[in-house]
C-alpha positions in Angstrom: -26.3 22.4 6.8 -24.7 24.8 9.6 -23.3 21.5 11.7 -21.4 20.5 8.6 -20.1 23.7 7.9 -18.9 24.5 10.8 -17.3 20.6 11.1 -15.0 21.3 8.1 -14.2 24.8 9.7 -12.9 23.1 13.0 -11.2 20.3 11.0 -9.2 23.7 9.1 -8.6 24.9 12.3 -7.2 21.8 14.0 -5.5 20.7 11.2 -3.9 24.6 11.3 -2.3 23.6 15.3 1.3 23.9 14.4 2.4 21.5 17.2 6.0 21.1 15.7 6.6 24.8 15.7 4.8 25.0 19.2 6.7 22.2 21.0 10.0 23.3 19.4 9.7 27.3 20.5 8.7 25.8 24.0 12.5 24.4 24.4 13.9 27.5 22.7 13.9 26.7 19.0 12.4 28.3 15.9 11.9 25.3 14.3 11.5 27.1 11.1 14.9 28.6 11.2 16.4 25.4 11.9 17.3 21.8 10.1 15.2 22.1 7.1 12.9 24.7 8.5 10.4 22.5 8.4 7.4 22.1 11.4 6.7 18.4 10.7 8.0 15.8 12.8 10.6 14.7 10.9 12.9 18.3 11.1 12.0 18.2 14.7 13.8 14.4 15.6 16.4 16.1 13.2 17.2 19.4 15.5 15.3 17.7 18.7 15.4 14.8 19.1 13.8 11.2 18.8 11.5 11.8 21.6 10.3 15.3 20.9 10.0 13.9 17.2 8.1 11.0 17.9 5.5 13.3 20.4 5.0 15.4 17.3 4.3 13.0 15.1 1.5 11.3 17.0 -0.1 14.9 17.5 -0.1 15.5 13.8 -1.7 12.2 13.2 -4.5 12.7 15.9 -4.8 16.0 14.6 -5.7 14.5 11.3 -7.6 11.9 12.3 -10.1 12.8 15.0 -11.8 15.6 13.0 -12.6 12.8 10.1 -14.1 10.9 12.8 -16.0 13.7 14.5 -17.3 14.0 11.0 -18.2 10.3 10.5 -20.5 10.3 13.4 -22.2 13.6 12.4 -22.9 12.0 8.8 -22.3 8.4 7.9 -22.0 9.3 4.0 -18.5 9.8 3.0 -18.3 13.2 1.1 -18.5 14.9 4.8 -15.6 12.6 6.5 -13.7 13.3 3.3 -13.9 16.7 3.1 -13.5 17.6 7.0 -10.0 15.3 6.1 -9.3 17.4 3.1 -9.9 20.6 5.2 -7.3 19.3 7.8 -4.5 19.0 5.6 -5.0 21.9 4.0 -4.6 23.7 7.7 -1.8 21.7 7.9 -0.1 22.8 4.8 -1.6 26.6 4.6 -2.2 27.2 8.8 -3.9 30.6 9.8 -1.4 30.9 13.0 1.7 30.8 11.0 1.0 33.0 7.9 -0.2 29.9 6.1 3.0 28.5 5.7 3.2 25.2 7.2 4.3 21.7 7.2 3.9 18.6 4.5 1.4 17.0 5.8 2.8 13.3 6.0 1.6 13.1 9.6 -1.7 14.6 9.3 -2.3 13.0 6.1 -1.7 9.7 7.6 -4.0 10.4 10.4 -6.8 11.3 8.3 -6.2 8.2 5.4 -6.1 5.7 8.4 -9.7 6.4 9.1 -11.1 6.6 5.4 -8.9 4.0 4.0 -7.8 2.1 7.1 -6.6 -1.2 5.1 -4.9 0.4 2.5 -3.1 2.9 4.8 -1.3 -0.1 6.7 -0.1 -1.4 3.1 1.3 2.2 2.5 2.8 2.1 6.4 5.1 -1.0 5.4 6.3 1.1 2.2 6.8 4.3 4.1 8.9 2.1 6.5 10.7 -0.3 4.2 11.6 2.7 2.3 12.9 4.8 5.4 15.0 1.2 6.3 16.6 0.8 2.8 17.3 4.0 1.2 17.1 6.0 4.8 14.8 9.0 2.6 12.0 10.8 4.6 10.5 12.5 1.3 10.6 9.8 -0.7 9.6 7.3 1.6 6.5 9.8 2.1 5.6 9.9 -1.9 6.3 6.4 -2.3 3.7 5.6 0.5 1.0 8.2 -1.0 1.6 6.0 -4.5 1.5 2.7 -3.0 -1.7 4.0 -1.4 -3.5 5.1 -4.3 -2.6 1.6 -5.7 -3.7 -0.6 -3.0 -7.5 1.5 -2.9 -7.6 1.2 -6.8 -7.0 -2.8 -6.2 -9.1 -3.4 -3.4 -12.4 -1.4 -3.8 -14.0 -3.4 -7.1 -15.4 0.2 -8.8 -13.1 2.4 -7.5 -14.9 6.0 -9.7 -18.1 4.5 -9.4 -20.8 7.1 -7.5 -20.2 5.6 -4.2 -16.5 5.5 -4.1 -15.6 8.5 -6.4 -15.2 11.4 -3.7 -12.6 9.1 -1.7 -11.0 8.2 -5.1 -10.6 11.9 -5.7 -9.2 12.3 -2.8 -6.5 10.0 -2.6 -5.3 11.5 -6.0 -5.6 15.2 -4.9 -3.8 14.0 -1.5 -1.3 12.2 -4.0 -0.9 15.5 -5.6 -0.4 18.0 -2.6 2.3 15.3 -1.4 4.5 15.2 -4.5 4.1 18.8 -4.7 5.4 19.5 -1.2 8.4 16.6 -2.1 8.9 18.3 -4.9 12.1 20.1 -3.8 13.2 17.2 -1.6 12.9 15.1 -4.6 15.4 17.4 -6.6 18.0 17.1 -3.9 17.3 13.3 -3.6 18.9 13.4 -7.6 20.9 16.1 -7.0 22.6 13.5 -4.1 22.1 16.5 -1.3 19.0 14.8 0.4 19.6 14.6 3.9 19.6 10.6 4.8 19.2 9.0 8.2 22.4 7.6 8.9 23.1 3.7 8.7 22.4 1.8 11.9 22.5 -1.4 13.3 18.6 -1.1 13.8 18.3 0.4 10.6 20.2 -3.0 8.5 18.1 -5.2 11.1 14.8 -4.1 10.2 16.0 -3.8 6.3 16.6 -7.4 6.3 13.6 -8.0 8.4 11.3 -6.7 6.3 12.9 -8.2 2.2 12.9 -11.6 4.2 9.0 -11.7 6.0 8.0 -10.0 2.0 9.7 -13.2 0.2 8.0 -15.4 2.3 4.7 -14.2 2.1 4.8 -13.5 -1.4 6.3 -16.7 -1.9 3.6 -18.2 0.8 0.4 -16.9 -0.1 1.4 -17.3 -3.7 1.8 -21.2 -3.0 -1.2 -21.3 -0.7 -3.5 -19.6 -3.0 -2.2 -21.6 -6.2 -1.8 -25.0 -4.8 -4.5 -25.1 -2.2 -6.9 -22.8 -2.0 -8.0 -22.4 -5.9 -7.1 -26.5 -6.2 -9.7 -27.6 -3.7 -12.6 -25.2 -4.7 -12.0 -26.4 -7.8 -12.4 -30.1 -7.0 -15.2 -30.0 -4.3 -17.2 -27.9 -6.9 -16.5 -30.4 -9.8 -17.5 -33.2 -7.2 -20.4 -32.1 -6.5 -21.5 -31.5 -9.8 -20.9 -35.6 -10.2 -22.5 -36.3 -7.6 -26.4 -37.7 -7.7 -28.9 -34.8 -7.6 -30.4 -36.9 -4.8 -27.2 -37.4 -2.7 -26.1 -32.8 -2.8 -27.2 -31.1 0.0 -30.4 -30.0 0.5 -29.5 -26.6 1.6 -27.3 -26.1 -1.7 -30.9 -25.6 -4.2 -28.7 -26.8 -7.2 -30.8 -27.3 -10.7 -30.9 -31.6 -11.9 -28.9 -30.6 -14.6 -25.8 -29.1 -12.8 -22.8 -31.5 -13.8 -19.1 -30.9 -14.0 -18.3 -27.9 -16.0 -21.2 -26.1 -14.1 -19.3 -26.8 -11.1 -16.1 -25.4 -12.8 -17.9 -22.5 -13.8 -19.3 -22.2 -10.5 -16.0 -22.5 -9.0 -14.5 -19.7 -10.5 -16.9 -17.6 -10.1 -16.1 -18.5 -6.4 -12.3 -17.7 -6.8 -12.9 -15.0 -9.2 -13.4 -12.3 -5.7 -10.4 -13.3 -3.9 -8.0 -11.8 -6.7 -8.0 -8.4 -5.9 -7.1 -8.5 -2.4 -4.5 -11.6 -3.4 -3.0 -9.0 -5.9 -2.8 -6.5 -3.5 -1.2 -8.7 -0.7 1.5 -9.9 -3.7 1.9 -6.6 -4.5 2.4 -5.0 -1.4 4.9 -7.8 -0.8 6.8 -7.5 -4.2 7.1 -3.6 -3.7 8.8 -4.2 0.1 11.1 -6.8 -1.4 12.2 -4.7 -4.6 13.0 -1.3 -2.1 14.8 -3.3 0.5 16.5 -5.0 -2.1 17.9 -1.6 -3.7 19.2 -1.2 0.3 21.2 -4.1 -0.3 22.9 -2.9 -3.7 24.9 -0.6 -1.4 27.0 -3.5 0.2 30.3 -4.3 -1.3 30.5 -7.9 0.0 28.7 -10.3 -2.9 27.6 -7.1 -4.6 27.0 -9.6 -7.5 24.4 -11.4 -5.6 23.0 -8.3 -4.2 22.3 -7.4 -8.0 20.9 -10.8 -9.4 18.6 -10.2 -6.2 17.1 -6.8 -7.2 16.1 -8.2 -10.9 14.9 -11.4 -9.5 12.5 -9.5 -7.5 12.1 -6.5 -10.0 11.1 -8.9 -13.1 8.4 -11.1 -10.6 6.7 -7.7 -9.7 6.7 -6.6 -13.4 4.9 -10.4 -13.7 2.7 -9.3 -11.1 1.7 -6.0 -13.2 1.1 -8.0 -16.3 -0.9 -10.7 -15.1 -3.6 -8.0 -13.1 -4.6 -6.4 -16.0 -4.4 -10.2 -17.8 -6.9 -11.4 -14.6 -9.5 -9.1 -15.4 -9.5 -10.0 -19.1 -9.7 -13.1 -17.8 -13.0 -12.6 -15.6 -14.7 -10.6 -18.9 -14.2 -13.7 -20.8 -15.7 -16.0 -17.7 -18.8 -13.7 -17.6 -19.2 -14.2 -21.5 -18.7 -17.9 -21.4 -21.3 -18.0 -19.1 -23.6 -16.4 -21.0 -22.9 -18.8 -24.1 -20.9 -16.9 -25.6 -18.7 -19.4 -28.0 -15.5 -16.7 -28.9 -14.9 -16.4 -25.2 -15.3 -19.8 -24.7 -12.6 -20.6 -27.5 -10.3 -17.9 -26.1 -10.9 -18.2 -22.2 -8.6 -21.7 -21.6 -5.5 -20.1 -24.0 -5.5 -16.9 -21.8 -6.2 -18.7 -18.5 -3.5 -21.2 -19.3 -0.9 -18.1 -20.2 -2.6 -16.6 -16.8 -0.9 -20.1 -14.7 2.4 -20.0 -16.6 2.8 -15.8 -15.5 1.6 -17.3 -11.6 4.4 -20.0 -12.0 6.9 -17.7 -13.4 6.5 -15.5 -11.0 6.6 -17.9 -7.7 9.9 -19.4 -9.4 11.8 -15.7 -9.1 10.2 -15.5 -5.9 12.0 -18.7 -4.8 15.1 -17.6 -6.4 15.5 -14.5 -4.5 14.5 -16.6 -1.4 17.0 -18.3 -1.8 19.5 -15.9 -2.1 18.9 -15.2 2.0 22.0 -16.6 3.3 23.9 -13.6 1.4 21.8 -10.4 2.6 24.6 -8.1 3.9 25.3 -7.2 7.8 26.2 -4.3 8.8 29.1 -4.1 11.6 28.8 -2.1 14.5 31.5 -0.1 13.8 29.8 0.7 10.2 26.8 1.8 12.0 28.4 3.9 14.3 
């Protein structure tokens, strides 16, 4: 019991390193009483520079991260890793050096999240980024990422408060929490129009239109791939095999004499029936990048029209995307019941499926809309960006 306790007292005290406010006073600046007053990275490229800000940001983020991993190999549960993490941002936010009055935690927060949730953390990366690109908003790209991260580990773990997930569920919402709370005042100037933005750059436009283009096409892609080709053939060599002799199957696939047809559909979805959550997450992922570099885009004057149509294109395929989750997984209830024998679910199972393919469809035609739409993304000229 001491080796724990004295892991989440090290993570407090690591996480409490104020390496902004350190690096800053070291070329002659109280970062607190400058930019924002801030000690996160982000107030440090403001007042510093790029470089400076950069070498703060990746100490925050080790900071964050190696005490959760110290506390991984000391206990291979979770509620240890995940409280050594929570300890670390709250040194962050409260640090002992500096009168407990510290930075926000984006940083060390993402340090700590990329070793407990490492695949949902790159999903909430491409947010925080496509979010900086477009709208050029440190804060809110911050508590747009926390959200998006939350999301992605309620669609990807398949009981997300059940006992063995709970404590990192928990977390992500308290981290969610202490975020927008730390935003919170950002967030008022963001309405009030007083935010400070990253100015507009060449590199800036680039990666914007980088980004809405390589999200159309895998949402587009994986939407067409899955749809057309990956749920089409399971489908088929299941249904196959259950017309094929008893005799002539495999003799490593024990299948009972009477398997036929629809026990091969059945058997087939239940095959598919796994890869929707991660699919959903991908096309989510993908639908939120496309709808925030699309608001980037409202900005431009030239074929502001088209900029517009753009947005609601992709803004009405991710609201698609919102219905048909919840519609999936009354979908899979139904499967399970049918089954079982159940004849209701039965009945209802091929009306909601088939409403379940027209959403898919709709959704992959707005896609394709707003692909097409490409040629018209707005450039930004160098003298703009200077």
């Amino acid at each position: 019991m001491l080796l724990p306790a004295l892991a989440i007292l090290a993570a407090y005290l690591v996480g409490s390193i104020p390496f902004g406010f350190l690096i800053a006073r070291r070329h002659g600046v109280d970062i607190r009483a400058a930019g924002s007053g801030n000690i996160g990275a982000t107030n440090v490229l403001r007042v510093l520079g790029t470089k400076l800000g950069i070498v703060v940001f990746v100490l925050d983020f080790l900071k964050g991260a190696l005490p959760v991993v110290f506390a991984r190999l000391i206990d291979s549960s979770d509620w240890l890793p995940v409280t050594a993490g929570l300890a670390t941002l709250l040194g962050h936010v409260f640090p002992i050096w500096l009168g407990f009055r510290g930075g926000k935690a984006v940083a060390t927060g993402a340090g700590v999240v990329a070793v407990l949730f490492p695949l949902a953390t790159i999903g909430a990366l491409l947010v925080f980024v496509a979010c900086v690109s477009a709208l050029r908003y440190v804060a809110l790209a911050s508590t747009l990422a926390a959200a998006a991260l939350v999301a992605l580990h309620l669609l990807l773990v398949r009981e997300p408060f059940a006992e063995g997930q709970r404590i990192k569920t928990v977390f992500l919402f308290a981290a969610f929490l202490l975020v927008l709370l730390r935003h919170r005042e950002n967030i008022v100037r963001i309405w009030n129009g007083t935010e400070h933005q990253f100015e507009e750059t060449l590199l800036l436009g680039a990666l914007n239109r980088v980004i809405h283009v390589l999200a159309l096409a895998l949402w587009f892609g994986g939407g067409l791939f899955f749809t057309f080709v990956v749920a089409v053939t399971i489908f088929a060599h299941f249904e196959k095999l259950g017309l094929t002799p008893a005799d002539e199957r495999p003799e490593w696939l024990p299948l009972p004499a009477s398997f036929d047809k629809p026990a091969g559909t059945r058997l087939a979805g239940d095959t598919v029936a796994p890869i929707f959550p991660p699919y959903f997450a991908m096309q989510g992922i993908c639908g939120i990048l496309a709808l925030i570099t699309a608001v980037g885009f409202t900005r431009a004057v030239p074929f502001r029209r088209i900029h517009s149509w753009r947005f609601w294109l992709v803004a009405v395929a991710l609201l698609t995307l919102v219905i048909a989750w919840p519609l999936n997984q009354h979908i899979a209830h139904l499967r399970i019941l049918r089954n079982e024998g159940d004849a209701v679910a039965k009945a209802q199972f091929g009306a909601w499926h088939a409403a379940s393919l027209l959403l898919n469809f709709a959704t992959l035609a707005m896609v394709t809309a707003a692909m097409a739409l490409s040629p018209w993304l707005p450039q930004i000229s160098s003298e703009k960006a200077k």
